[in-house]
N, CA, C and O atoms as a Tinker XYZ file with bonds, in Angstrom:
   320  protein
     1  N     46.359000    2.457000  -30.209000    73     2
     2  CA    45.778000    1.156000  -30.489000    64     1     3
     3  C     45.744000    0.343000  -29.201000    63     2     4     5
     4  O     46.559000    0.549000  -28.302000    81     3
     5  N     44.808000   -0.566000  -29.124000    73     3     6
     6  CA    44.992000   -1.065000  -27.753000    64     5     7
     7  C     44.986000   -2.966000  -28.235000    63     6     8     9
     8  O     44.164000   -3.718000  -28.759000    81     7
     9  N     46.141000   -3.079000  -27.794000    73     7    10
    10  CA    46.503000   -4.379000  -27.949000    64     9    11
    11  C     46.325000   -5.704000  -27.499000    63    10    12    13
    12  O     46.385000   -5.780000  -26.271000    81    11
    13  N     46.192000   -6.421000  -27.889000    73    11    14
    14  CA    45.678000   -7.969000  -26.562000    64    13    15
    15  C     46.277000   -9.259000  -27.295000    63    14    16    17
    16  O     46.366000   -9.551000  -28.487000    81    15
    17  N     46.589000   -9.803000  -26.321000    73    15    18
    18  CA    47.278000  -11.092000  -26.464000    64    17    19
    19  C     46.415000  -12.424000  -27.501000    63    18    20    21
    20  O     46.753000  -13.436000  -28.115000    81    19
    21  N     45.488000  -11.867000  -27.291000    73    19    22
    22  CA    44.197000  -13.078000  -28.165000    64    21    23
    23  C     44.609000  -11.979000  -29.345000    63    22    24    25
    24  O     45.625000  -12.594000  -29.668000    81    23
    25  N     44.612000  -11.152000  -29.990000    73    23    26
    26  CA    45.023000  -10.554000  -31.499000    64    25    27
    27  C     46.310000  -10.261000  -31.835000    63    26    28    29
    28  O     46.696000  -10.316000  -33.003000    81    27
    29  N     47.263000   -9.844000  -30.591000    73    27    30
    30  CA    48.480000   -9.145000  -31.178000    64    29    31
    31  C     49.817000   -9.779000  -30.696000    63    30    32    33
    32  O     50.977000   -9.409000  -30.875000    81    31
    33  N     49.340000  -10.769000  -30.080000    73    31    34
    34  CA    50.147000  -11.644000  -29.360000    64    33    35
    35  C     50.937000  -12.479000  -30.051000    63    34    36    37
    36  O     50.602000  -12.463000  -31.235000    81    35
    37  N     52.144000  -13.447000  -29.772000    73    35    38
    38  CA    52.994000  -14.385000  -30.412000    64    37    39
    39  C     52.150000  -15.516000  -30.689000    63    38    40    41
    40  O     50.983000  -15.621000  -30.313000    81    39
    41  N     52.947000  -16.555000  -31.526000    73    39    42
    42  CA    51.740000  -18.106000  -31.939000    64    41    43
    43  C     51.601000  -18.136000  -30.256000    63    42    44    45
    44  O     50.482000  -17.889000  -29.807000    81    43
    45  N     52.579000  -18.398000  -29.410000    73    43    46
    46  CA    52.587000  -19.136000  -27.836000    64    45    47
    47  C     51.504000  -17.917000  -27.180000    63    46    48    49
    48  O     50.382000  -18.203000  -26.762000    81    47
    49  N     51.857000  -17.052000  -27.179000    73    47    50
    50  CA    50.710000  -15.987000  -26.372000    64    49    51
    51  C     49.614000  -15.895000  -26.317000    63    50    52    53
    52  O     48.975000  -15.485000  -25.348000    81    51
    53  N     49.027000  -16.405000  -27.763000    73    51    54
    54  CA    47.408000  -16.884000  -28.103000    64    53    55
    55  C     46.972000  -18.236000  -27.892000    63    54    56    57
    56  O     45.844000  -18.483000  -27.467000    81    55
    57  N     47.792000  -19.094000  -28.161000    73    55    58
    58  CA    47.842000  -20.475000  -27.735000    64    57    59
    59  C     47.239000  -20.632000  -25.898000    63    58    60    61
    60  O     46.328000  -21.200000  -25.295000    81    59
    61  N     48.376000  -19.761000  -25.595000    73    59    62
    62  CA    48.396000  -20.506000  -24.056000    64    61    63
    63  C     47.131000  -18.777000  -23.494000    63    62    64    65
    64  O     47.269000  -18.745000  -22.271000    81    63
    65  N     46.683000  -18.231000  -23.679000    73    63    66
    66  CA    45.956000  -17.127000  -23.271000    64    65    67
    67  C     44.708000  -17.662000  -22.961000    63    66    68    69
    68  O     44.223000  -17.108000  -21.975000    81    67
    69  N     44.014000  -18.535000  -23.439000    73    67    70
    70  CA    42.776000  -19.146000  -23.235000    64    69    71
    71  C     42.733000  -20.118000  -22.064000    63    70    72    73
    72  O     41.767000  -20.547000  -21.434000    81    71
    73  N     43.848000  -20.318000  -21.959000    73    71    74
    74  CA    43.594000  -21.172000  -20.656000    64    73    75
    75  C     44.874000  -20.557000  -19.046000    63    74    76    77
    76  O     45.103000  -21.216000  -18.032000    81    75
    77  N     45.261000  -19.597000  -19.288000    73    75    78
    78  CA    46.156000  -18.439000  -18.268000    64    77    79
    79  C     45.171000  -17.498000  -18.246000    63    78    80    81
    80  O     45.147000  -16.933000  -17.153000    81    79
    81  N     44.167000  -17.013000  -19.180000    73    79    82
    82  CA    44.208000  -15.634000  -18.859000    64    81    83
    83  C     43.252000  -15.534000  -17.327000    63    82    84    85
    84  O     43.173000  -14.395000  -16.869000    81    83
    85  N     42.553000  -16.633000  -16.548000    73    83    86
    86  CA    41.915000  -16.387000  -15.547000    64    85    87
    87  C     42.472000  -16.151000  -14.237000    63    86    88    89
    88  O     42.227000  -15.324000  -13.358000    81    87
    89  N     43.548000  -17.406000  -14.384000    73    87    90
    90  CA    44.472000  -17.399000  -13.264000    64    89    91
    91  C     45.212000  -16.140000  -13.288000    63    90    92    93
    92  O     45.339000  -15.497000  -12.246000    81    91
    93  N     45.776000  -15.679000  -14.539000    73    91    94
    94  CA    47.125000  -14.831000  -14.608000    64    93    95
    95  C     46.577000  -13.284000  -15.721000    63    94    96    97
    96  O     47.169000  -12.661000  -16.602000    81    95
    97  N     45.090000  -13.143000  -15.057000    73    95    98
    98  CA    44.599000  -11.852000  -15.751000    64    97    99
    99  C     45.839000  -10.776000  -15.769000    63    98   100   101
   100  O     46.013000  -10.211000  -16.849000    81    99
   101  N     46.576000  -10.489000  -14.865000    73    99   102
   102  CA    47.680000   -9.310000  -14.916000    64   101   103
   103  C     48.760000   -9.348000  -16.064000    63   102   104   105
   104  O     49.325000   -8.402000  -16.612000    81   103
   105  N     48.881000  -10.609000  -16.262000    73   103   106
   106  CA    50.171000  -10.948000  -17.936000    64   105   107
   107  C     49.848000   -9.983000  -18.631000    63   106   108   109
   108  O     50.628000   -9.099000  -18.985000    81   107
   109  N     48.224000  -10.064000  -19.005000    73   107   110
   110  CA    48.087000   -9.304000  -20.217000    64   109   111
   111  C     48.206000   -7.337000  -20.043000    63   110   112   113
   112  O     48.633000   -6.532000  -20.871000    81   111
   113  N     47.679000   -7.103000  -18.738000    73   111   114
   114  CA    47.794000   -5.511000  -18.521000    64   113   115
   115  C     49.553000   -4.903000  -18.413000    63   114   116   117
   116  O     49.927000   -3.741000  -18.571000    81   115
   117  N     50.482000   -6.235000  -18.065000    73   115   118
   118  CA    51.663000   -5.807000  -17.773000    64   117   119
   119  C     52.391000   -6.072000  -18.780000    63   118   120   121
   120  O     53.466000   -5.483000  -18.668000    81   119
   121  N     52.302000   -6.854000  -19.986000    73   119   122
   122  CA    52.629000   -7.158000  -21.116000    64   121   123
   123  C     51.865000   -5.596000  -22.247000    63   122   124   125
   124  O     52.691000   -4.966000  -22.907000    81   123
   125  N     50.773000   -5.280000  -22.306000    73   123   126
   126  CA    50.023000   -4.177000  -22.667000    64   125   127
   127  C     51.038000   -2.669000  -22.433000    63   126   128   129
   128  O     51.302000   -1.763000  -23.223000    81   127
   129  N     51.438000   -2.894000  -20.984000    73   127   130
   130  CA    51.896000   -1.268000  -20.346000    64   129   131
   131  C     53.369000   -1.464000  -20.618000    63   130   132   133
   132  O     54.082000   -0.489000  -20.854000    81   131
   133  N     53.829000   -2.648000  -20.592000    73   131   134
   134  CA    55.311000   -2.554000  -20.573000    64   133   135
   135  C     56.183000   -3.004000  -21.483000    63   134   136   137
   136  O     57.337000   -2.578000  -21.531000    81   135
   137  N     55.663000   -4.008000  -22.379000    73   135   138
   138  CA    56.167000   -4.789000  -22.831000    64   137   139
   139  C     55.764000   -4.631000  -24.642000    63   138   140   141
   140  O     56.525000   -4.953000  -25.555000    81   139
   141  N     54.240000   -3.996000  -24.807000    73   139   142
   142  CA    54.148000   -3.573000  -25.924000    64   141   143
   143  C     55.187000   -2.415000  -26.772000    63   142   144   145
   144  O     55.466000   -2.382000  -27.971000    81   143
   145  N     55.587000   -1.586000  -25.752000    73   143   146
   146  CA    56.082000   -0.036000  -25.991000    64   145   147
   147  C     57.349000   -0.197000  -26.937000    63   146   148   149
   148  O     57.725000    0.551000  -27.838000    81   147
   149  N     58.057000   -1.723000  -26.346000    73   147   150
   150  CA    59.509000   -1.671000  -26.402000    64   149   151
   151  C     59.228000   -2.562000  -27.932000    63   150   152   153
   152  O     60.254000   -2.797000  -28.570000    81   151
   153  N     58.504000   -2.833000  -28.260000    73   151   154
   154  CA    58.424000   -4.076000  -29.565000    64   153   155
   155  C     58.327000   -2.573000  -30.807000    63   154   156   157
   156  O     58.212000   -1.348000  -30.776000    81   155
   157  N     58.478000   -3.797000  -31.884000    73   155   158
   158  CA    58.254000   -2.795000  -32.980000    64   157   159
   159  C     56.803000   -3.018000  -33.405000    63   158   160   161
   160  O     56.605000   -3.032000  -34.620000    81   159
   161  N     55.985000   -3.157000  -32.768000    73   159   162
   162  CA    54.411000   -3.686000  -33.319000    64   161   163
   163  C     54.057000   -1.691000  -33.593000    63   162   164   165
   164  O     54.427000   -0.595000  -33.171000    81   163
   165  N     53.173000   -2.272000  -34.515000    73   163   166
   166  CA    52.415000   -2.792000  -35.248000    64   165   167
   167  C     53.525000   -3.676000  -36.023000    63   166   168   169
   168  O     53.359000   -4.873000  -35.788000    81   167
   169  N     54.313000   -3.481000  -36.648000    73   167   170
   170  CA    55.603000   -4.385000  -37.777000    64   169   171
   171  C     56.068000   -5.413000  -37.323000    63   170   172   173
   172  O     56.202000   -6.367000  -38.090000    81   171
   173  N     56.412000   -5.520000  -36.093000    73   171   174
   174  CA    56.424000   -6.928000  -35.805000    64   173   175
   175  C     56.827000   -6.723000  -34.281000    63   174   176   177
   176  O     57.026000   -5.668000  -33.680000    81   175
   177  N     56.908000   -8.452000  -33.685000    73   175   178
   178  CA    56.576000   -8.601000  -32.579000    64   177   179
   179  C     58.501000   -8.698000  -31.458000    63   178   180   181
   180  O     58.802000   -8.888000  -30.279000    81   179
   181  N     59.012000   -8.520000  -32.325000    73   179   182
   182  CA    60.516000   -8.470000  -31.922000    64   181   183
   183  C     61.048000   -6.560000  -31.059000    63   182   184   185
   184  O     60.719000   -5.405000  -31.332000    81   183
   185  N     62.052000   -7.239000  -29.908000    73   183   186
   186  CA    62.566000   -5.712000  -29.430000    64   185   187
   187  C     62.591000   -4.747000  -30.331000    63   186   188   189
   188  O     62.648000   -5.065000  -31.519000    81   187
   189  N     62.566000   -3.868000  -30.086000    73   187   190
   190  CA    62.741000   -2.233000  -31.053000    64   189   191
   191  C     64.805000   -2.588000  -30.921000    63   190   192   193
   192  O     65.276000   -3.578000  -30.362000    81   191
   193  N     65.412000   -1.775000  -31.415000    73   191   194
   194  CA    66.721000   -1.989000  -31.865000    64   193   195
   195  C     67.346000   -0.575000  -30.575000    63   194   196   197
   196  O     66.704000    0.475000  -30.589000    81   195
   197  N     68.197000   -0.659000  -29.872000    73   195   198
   198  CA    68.550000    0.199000  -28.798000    64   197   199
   199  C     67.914000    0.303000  -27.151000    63   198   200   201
   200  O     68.122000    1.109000  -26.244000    81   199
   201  N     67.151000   -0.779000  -27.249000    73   199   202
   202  CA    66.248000   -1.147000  -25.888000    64   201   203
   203  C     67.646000   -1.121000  -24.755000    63   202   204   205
   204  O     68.815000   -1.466000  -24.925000    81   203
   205  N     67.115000   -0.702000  -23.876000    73   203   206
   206  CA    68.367000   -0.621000  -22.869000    64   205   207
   207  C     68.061000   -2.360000  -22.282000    63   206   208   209
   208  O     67.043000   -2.857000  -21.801000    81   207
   209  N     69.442000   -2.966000  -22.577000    73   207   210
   210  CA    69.413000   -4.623000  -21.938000    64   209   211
   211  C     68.802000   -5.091000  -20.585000    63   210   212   213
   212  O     68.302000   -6.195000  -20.367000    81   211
   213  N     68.917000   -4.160000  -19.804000    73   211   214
   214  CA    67.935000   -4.316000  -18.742000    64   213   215
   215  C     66.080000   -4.214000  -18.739000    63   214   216   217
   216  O     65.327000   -4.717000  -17.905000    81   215
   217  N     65.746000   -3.480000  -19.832000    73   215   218
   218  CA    64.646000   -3.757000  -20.207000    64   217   219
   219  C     64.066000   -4.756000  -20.872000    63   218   220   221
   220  O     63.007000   -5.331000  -20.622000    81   219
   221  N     65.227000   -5.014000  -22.186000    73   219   222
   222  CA    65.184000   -6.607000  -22.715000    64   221   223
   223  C     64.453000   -7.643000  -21.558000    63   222   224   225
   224  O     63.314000   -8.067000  -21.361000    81   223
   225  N     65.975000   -7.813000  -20.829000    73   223   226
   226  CA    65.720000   -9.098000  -20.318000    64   225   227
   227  C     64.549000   -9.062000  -18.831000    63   226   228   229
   228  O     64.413000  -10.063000  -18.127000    81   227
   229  N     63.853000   -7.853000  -18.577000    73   227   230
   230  CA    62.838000   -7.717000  -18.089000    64   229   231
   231  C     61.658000   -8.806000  -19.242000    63   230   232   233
   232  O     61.038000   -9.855000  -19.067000    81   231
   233  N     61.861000   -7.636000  -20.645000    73   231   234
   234  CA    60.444000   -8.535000  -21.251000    64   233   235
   235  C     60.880000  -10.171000  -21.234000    63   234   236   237
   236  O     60.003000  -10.994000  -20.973000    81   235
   237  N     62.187000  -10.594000  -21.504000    73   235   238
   238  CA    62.585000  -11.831000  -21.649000    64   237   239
   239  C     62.186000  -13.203000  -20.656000    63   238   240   241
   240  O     62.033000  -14.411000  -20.840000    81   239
   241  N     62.121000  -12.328000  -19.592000    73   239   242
   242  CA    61.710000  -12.935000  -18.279000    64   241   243
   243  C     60.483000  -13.087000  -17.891000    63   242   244   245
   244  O     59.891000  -14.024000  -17.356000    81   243
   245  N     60.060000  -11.667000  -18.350000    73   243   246
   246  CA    58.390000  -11.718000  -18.476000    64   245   247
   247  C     57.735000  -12.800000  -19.641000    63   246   248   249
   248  O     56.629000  -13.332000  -19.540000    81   247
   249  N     58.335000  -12.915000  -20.340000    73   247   250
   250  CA    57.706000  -13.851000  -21.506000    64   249   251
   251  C     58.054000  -15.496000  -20.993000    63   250   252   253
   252  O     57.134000  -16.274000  -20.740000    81   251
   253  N     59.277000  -15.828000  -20.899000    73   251   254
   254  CA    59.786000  -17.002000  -20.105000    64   253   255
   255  C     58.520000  -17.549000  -18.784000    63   254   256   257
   256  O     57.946000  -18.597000  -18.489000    81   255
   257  N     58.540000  -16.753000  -18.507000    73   255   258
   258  CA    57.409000  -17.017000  -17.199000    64   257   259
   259  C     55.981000  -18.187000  -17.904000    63   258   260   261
   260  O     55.710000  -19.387000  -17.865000    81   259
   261  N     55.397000  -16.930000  -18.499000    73   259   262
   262  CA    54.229000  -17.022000  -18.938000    64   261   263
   263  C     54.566000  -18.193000  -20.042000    63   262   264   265
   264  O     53.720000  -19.087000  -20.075000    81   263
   265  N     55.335000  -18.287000  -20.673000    73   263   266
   266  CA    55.628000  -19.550000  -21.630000    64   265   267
   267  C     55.479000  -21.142000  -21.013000    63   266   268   269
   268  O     54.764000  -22.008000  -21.516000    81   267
   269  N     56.560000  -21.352000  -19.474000    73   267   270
   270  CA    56.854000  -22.328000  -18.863000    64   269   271
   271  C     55.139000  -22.401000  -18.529000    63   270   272   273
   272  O     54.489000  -23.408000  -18.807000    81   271
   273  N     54.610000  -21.349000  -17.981000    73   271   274
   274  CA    52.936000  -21.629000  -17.494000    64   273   275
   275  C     52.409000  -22.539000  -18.210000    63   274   276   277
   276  O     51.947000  -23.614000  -17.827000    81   275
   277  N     52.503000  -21.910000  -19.801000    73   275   278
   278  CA    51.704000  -22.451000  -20.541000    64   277   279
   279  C     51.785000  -23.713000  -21.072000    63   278   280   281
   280  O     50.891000  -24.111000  -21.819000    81   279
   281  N     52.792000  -24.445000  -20.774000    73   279   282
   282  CA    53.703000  -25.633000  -21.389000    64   281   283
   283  C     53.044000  -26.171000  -19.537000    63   282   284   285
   284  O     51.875000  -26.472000  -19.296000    81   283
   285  N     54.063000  -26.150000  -18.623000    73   283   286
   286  CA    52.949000  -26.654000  -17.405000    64   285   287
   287  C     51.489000  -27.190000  -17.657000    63   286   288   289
   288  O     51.127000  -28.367000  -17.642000    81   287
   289  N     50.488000  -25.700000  -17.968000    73   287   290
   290  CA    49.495000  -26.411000  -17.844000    64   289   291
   291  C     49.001000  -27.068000  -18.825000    63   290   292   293
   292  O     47.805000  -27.349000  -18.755000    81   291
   293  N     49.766000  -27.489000  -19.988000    73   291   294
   294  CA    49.529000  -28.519000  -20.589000    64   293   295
   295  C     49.795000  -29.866000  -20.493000    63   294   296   297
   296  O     49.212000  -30.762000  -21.103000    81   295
   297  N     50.728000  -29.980000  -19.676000    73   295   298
   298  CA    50.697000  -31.277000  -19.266000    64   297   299
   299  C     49.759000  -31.695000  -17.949000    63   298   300   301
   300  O     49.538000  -32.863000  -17.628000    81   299
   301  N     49.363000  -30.784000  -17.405000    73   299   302
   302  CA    48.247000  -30.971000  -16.207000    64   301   303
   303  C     46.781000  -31.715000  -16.692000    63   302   304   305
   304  O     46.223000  -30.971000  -17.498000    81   303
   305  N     46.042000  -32.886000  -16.456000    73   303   306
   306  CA    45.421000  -33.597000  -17.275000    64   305   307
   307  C     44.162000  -32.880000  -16.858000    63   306   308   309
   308  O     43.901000  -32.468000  -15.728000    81   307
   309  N     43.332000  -32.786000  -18.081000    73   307   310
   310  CA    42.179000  -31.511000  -18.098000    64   309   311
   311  C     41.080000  -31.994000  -17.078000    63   310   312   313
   312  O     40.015000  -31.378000  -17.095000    81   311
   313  N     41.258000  -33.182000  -16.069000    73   311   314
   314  CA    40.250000  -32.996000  -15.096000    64   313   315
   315  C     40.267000  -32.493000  -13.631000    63   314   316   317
   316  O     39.566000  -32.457000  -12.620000    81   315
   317  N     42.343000  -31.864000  -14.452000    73   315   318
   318  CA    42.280000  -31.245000  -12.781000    64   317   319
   319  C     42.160000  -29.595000  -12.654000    63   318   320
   320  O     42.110000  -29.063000  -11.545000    81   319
């Protein structure tokens, strides 16, 4: 299945994707290759159960990132 942040993504991942995905096209290919594998999707969007903690807090960090972005550029006033 091939997954994307505009369909398979968290409420915040679809939210903030429309306005990241130009600047930060790579979220979605590195979230896709790395970050899909370890979830239990299709069933849901949470770690699989035995993820080695260093992979966790890879996706954790990876998601943190892209979250603060998206919260940022919402407070950035839309004529800049």
């Amino acid at each position: 299945m091939h997954y994307t942040l505009e369909e398979h993504g968290d409420e915040f991942e679809k939210m903030f994707w429309p306005v990241l995905r130009h600047n930060f096209p790579n979220y979605e290919t590195f979230w896709r290759e790395f970050v899909v594998p370890l979830t239990a999707r299709p069933y849901g969007i949470g770690i699989r159960p035995k993820v080695d903690v260093c992979l966790e807090d890879m996706c954790m960090a990876h998601y943190s990132v892209y979250y603060h972005l998206g919260v940022a550029r919402e407070l950035i006033p839309i004529a800049c």
